[in-house]
PDB file with SEQRES, HELIX, SHEET and CRYST1 records, atoms N, CA, C and O in Angstrom:
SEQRES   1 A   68  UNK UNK UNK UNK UNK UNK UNK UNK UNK UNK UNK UNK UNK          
SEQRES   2 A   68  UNK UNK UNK UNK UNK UNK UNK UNK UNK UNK UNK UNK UNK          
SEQRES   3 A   68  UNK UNK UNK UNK UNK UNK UNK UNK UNK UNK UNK UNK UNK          
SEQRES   4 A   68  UNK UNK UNK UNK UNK UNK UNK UNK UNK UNK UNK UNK UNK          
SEQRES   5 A   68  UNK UNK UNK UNK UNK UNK UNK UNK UNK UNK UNK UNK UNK          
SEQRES   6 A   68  UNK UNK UNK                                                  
HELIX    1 AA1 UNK A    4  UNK A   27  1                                  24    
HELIX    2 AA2 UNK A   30  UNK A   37  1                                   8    
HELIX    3 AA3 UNK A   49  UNK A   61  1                                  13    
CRYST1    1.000    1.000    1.000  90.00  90.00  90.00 P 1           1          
ATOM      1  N   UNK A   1       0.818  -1.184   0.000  1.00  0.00           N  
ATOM      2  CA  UNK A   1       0.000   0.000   0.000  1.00  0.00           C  
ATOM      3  C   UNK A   1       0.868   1.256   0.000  1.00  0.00           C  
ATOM      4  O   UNK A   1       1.003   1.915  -1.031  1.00  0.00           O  
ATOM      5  N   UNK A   2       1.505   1.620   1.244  1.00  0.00           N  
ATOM      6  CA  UNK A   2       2.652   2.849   1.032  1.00  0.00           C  
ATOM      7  C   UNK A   2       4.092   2.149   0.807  1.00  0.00           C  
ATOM      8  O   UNK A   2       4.663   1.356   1.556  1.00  0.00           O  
ATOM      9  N   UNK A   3       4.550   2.704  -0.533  1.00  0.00           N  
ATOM     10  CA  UNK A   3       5.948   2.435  -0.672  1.00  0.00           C  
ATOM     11  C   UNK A   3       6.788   3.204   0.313  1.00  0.00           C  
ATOM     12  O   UNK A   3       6.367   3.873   1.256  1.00  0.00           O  
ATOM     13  N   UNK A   4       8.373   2.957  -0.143  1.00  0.00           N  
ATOM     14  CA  UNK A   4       9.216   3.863   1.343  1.00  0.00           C  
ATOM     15  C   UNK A   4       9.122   5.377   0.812  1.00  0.00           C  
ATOM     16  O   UNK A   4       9.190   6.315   1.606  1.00  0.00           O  
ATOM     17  N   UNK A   5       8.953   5.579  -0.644  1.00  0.00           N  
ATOM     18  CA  UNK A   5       8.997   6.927  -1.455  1.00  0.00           C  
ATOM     19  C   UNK A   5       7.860   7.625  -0.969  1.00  0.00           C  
ATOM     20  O   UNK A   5       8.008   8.774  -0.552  1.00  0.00           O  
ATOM     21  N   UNK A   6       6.405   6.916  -0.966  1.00  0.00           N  
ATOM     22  CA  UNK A   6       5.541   7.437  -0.679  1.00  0.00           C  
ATOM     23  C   UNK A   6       5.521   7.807   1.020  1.00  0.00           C  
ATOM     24  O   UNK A   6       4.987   8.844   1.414  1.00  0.00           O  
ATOM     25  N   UNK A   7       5.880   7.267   1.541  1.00  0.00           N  
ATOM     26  CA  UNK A   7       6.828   7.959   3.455  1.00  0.00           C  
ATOM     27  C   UNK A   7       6.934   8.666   3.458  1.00  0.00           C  
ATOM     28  O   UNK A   7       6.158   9.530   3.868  1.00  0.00           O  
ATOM     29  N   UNK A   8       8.472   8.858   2.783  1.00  0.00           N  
ATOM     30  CA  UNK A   8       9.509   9.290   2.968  1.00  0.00           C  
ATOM     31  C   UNK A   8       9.039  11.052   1.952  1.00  0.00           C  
ATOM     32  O   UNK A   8       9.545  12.113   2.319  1.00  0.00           O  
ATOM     33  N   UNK A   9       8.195  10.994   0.919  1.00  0.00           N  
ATOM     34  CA  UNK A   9       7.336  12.417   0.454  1.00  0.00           C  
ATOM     35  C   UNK A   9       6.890  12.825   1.682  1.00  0.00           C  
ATOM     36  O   UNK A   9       7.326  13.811   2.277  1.00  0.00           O  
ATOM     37  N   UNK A  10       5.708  11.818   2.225  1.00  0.00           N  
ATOM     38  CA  UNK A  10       4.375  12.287   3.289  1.00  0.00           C  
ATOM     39  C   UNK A  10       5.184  12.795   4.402  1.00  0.00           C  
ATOM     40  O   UNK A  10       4.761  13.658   5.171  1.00  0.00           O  
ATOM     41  N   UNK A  11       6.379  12.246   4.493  1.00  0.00           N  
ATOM     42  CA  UNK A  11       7.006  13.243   5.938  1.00  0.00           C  
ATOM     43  C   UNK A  11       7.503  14.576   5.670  1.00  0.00           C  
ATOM     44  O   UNK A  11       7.430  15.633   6.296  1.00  0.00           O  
ATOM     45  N   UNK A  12       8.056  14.222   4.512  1.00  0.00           N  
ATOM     46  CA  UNK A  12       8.372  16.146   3.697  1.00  0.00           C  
ATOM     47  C   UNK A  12       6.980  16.820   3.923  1.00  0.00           C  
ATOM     48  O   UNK A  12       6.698  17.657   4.780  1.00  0.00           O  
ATOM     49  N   UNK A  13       6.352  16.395   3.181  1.00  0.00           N  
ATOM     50  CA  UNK A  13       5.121  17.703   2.420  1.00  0.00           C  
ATOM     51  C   UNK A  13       4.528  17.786   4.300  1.00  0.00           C  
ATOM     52  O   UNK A  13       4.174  18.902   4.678  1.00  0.00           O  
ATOM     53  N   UNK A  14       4.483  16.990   5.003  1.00  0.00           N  
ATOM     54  CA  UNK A  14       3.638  16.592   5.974  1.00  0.00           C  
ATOM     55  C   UNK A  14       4.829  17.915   7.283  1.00  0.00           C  
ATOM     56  O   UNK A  14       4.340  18.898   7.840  1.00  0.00           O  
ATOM     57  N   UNK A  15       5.928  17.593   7.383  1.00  0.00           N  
ATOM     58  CA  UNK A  15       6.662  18.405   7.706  1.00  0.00           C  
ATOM     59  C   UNK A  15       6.286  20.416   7.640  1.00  0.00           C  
ATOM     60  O   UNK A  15       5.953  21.306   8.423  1.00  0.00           O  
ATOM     61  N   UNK A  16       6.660  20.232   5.993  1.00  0.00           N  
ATOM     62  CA  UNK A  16       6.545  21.736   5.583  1.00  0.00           C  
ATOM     63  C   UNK A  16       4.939  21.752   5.879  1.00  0.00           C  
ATOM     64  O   UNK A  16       4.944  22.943   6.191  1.00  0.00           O  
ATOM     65  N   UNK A  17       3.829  21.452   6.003  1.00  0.00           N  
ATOM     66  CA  UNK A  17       2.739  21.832   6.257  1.00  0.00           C  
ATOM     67  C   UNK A  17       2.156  21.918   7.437  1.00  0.00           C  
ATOM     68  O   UNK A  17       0.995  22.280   7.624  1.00  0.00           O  
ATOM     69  N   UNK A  18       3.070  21.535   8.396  1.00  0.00           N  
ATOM     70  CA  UNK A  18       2.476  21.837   9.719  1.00  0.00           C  
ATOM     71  C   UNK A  18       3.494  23.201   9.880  1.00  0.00           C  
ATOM     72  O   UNK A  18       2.960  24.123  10.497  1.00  0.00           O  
ATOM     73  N   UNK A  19       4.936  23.459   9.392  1.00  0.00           N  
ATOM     74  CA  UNK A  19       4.968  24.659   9.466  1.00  0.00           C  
ATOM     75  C   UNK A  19       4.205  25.778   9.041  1.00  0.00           C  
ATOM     76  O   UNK A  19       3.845  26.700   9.774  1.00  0.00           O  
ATOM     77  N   UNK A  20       3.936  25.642   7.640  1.00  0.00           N  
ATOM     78  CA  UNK A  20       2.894  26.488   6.934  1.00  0.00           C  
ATOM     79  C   UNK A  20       1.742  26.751   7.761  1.00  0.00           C  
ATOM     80  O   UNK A  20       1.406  27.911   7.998  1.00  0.00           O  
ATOM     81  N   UNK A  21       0.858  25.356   8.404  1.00  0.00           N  
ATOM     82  CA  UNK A  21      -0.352  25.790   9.000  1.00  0.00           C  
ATOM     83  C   UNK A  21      -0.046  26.443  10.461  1.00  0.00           C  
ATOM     84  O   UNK A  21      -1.099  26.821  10.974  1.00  0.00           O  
ATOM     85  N   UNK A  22       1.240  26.712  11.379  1.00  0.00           N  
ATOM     86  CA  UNK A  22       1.595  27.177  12.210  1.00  0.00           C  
ATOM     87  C   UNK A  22       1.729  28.668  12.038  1.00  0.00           C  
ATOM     88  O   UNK A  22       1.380  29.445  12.927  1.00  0.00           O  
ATOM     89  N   UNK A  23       2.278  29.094  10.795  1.00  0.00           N  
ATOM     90  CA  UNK A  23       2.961  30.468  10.369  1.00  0.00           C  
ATOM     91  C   UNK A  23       1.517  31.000  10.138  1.00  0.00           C  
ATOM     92  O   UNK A  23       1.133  32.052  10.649  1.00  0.00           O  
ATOM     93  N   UNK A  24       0.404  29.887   9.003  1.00  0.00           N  
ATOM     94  CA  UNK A  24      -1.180  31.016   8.811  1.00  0.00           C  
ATOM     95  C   UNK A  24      -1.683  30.968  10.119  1.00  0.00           C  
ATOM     96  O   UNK A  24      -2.649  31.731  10.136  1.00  0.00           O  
ATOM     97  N   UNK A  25      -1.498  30.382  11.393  1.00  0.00           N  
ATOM     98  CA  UNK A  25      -2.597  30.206  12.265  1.00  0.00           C  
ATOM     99  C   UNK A  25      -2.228  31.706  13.457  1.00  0.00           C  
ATOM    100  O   UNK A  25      -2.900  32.498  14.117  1.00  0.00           O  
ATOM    101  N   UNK A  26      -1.019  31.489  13.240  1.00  0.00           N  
ATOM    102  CA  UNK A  26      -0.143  32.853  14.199  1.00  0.00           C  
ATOM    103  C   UNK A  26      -0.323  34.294  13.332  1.00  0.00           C  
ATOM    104  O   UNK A  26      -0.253  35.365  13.935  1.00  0.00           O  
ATOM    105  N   UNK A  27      -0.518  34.253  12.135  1.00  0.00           N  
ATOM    106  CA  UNK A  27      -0.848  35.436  11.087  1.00  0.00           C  
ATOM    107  C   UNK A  27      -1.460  35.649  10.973  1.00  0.00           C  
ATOM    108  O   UNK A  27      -1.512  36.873  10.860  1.00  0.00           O  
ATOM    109  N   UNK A  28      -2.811  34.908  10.826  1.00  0.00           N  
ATOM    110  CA  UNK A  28      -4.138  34.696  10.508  1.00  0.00           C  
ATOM    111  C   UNK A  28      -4.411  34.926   8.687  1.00  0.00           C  
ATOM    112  O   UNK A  28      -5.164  35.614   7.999  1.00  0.00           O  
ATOM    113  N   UNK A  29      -3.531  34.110   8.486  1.00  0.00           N  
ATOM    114  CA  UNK A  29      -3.048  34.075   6.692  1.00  0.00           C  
ATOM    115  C   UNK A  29      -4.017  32.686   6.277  1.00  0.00           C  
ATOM    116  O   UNK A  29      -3.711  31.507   6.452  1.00  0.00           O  
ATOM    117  N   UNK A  30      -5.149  33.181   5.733  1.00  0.00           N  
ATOM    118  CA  UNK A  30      -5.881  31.833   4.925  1.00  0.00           C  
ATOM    119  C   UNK A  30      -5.064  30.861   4.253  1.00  0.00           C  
ATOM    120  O   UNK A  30      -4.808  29.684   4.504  1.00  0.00           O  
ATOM    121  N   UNK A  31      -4.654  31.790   3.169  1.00  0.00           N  
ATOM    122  CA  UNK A  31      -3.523  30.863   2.348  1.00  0.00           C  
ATOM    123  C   UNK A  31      -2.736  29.692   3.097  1.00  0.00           C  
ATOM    124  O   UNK A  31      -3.173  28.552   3.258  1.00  0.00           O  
ATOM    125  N   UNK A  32      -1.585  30.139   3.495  1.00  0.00           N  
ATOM    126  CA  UNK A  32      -0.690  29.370   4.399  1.00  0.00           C  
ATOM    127  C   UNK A  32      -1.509  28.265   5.597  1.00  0.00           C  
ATOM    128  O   UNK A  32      -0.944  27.240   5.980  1.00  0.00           O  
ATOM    129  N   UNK A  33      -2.339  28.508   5.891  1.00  0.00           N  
ATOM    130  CA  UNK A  33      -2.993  27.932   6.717  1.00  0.00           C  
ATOM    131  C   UNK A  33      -3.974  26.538   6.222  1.00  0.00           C  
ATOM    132  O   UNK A  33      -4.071  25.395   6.668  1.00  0.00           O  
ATOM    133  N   UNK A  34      -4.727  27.381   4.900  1.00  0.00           N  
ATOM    134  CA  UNK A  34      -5.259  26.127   3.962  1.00  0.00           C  
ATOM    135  C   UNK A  34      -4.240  25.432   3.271  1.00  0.00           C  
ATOM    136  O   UNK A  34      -4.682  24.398   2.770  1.00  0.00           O  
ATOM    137  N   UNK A  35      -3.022  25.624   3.059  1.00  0.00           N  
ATOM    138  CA  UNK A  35      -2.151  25.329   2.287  1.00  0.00           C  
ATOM    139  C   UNK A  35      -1.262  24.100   2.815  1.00  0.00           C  
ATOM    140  O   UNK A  35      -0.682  23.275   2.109  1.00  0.00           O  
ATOM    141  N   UNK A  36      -1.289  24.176   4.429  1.00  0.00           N  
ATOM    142  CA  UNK A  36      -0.363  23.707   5.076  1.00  0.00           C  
ATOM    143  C   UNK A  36      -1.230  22.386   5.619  1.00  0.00           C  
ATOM    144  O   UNK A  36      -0.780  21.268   5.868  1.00  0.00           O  
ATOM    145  N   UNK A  37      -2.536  22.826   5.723  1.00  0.00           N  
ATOM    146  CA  UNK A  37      -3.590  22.014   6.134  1.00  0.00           C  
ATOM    147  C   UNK A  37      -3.574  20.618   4.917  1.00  0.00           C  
ATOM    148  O   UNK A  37      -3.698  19.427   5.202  1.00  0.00           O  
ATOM    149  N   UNK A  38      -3.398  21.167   3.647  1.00  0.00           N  
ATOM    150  CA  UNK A  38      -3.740  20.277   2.579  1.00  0.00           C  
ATOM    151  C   UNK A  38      -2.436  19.803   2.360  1.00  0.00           C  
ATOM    152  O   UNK A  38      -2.378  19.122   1.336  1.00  0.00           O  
ATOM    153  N   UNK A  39      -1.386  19.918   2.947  1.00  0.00           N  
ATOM    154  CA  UNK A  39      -0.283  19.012   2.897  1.00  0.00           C  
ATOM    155  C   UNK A  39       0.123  18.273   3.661  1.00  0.00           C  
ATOM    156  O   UNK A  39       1.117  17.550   3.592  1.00  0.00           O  
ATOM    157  N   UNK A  40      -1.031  18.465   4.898  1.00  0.00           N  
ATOM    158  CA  UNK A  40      -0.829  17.390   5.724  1.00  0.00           C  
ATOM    159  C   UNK A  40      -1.555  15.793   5.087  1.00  0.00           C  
ATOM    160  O   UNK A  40      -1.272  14.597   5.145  1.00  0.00           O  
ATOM    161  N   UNK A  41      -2.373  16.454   4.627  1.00  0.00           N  
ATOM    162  CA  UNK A  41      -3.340  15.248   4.201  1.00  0.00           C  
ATOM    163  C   UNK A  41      -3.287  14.853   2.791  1.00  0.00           C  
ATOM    164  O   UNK A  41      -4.283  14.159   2.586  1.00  0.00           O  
ATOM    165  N   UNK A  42      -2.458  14.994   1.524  1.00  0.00           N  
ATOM    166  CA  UNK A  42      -2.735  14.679   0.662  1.00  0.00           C  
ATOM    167  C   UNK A  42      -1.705  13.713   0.223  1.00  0.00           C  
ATOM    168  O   UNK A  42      -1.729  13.300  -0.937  1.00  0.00           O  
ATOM    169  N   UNK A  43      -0.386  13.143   1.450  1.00  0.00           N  
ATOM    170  CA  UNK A  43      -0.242  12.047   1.213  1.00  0.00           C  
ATOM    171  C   UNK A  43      -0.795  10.637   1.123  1.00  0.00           C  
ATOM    172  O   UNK A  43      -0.499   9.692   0.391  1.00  0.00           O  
ATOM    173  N   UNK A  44      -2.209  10.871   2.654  1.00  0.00           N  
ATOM    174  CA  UNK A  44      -3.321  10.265   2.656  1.00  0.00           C  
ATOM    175  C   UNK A  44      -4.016   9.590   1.309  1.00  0.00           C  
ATOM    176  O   UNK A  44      -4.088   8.377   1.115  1.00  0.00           O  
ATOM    177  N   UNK A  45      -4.514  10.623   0.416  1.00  0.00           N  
ATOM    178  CA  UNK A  45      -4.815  10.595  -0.563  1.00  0.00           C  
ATOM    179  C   UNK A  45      -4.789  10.226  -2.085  1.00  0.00           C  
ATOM    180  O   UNK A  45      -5.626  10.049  -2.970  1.00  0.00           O  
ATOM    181  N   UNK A  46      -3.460  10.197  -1.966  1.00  0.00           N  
ATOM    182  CA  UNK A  46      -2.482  10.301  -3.401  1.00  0.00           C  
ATOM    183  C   UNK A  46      -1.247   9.342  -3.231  1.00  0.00           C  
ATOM    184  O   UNK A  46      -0.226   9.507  -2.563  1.00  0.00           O  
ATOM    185  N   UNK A  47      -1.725   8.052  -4.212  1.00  0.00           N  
ATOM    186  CA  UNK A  47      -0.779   7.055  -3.864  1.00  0.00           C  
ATOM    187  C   UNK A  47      -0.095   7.032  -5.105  1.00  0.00           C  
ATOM    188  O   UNK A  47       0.491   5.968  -5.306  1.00  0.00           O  
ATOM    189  N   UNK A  48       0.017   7.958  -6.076  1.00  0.00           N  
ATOM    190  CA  UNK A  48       0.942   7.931  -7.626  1.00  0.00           C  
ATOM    191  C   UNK A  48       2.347   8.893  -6.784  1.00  0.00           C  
ATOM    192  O   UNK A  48       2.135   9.928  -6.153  1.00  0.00           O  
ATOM    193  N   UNK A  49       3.243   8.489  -6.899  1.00  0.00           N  
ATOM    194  CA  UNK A  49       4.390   8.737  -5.881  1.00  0.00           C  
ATOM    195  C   UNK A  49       4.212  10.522  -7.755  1.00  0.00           C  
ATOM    196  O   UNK A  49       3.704  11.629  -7.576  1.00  0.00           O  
ATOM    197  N   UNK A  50       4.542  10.248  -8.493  1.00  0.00           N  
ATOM    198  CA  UNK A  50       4.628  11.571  -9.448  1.00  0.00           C  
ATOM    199  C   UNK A  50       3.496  12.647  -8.962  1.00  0.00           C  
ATOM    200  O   UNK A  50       3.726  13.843  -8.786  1.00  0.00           O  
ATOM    201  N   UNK A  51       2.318  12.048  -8.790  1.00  0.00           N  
ATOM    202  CA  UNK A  51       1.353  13.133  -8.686  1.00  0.00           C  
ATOM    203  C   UNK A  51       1.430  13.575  -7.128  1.00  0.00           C  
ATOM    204  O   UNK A  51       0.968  14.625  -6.682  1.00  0.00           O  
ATOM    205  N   UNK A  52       2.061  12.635  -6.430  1.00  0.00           N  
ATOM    206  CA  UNK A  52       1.971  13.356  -5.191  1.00  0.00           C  
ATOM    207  C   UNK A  52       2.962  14.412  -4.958  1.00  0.00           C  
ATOM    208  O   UNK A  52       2.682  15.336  -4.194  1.00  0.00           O  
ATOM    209  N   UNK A  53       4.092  14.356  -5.550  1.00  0.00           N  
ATOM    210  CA  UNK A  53       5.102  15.452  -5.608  1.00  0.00           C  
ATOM    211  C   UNK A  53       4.897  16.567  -6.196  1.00  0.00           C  
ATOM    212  O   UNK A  53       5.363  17.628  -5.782  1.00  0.00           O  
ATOM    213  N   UNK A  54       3.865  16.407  -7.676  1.00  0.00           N  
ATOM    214  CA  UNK A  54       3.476  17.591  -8.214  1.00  0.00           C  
ATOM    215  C   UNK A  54       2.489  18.057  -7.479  1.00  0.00           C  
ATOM    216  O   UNK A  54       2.674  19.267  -7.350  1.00  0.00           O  
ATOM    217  N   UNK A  55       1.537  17.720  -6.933  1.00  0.00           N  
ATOM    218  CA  UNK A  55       0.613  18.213  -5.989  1.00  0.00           C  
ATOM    219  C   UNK A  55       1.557  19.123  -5.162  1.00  0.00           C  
ATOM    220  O   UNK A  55       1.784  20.322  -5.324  1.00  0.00           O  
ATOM    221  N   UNK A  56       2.097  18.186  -4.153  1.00  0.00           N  
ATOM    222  CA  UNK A  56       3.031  18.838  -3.139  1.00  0.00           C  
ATOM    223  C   UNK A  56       3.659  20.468  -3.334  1.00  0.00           C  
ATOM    224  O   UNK A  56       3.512  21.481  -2.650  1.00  0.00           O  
ATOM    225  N   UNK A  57       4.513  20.159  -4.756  1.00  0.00           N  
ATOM    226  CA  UNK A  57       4.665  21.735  -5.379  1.00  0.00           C  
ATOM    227  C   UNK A  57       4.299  22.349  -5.338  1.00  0.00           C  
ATOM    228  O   UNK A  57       4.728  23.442  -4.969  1.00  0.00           O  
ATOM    229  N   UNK A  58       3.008  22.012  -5.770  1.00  0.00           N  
ATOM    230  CA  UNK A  58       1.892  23.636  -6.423  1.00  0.00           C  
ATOM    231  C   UNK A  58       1.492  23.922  -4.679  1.00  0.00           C  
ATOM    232  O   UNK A  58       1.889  25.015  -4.273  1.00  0.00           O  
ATOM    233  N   UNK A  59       0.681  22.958  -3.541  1.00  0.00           N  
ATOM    234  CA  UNK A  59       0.962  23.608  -2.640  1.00  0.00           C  
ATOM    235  C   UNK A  59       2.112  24.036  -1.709  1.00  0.00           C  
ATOM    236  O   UNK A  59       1.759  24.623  -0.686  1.00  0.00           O  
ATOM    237  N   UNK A  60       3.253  23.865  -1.870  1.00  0.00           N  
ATOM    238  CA  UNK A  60       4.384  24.637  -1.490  1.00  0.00           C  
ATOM    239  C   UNK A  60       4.590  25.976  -2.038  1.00  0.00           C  
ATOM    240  O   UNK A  60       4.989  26.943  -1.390  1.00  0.00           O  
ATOM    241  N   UNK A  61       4.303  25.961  -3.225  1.00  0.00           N  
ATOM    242  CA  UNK A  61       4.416  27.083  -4.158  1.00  0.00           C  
ATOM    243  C   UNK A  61       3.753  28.250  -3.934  1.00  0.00           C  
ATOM    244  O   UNK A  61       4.178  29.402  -3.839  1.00  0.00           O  
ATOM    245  N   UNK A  62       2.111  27.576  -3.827  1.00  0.00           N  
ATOM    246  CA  UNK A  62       1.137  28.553  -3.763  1.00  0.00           C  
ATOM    247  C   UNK A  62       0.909  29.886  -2.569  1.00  0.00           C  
ATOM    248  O   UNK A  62       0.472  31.025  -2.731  1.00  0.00           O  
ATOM    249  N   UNK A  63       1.380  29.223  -1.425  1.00  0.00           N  
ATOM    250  CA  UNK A  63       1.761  30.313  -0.661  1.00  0.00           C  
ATOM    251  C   UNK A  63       2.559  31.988  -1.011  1.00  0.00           C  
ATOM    252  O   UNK A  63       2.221  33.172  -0.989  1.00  0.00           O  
ATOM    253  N   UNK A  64       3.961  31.053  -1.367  1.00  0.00           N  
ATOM    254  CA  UNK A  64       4.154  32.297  -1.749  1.00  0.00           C  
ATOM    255  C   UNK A  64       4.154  33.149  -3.279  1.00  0.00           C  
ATOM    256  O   UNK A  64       5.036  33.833  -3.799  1.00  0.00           O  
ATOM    257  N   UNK A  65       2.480  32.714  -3.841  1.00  0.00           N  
ATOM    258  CA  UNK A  65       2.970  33.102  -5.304  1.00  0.00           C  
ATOM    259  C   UNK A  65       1.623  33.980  -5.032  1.00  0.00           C  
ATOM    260  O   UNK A  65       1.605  35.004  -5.716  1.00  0.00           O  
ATOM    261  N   UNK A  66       0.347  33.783  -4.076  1.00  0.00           N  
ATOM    262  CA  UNK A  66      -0.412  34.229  -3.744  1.00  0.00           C  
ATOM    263  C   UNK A  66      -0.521  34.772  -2.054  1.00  0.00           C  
ATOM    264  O   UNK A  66      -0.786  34.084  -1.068  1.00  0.00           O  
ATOM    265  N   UNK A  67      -0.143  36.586  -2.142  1.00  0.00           N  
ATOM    266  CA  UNK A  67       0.141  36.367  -0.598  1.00  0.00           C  
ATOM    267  C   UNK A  67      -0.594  37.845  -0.529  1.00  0.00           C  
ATOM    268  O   UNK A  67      -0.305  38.817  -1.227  1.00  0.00           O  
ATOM    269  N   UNK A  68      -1.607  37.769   0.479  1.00  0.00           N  
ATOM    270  CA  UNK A  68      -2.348  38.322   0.557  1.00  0.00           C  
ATOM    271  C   UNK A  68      -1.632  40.061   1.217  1.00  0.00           C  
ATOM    272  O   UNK A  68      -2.395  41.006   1.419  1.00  0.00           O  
TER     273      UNK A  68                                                      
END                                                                             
């Protein structure tokens, strides 16, 4: 079911998104906060080890490409 790749992503993206949802929750920054929220969980979700990294991106990305 989870390969070691698919882990070893979910602890990255899972990592950077509890920072993210820490930084919107202390800011009160939607973005960062929804952003960080959905990287906790979309290793859950997403078992194509490619799409989970491109996912991962765009929300890593999106923070700071949209900042209120």
């Amino acid at each position: 079911m989870f390969s070691a790749a698919s882990l070893i992503w979910g602890m990255i993206f899972g990592t950077i998104g509890s920072a993210f949802f820490i930084y919107g929750k202390k800011r009160s920054a939607l973005i960062p906060l929804l952003s960080g929220a959905i990287l906790f969980f979309i290793p859950y979700f997403i078992s194509n080890i490619v799409m989970l990294i491109i996912v991962g991106i765009i929300f890593l990305v999106l923070p700071f490409l949209w900042q209120n």
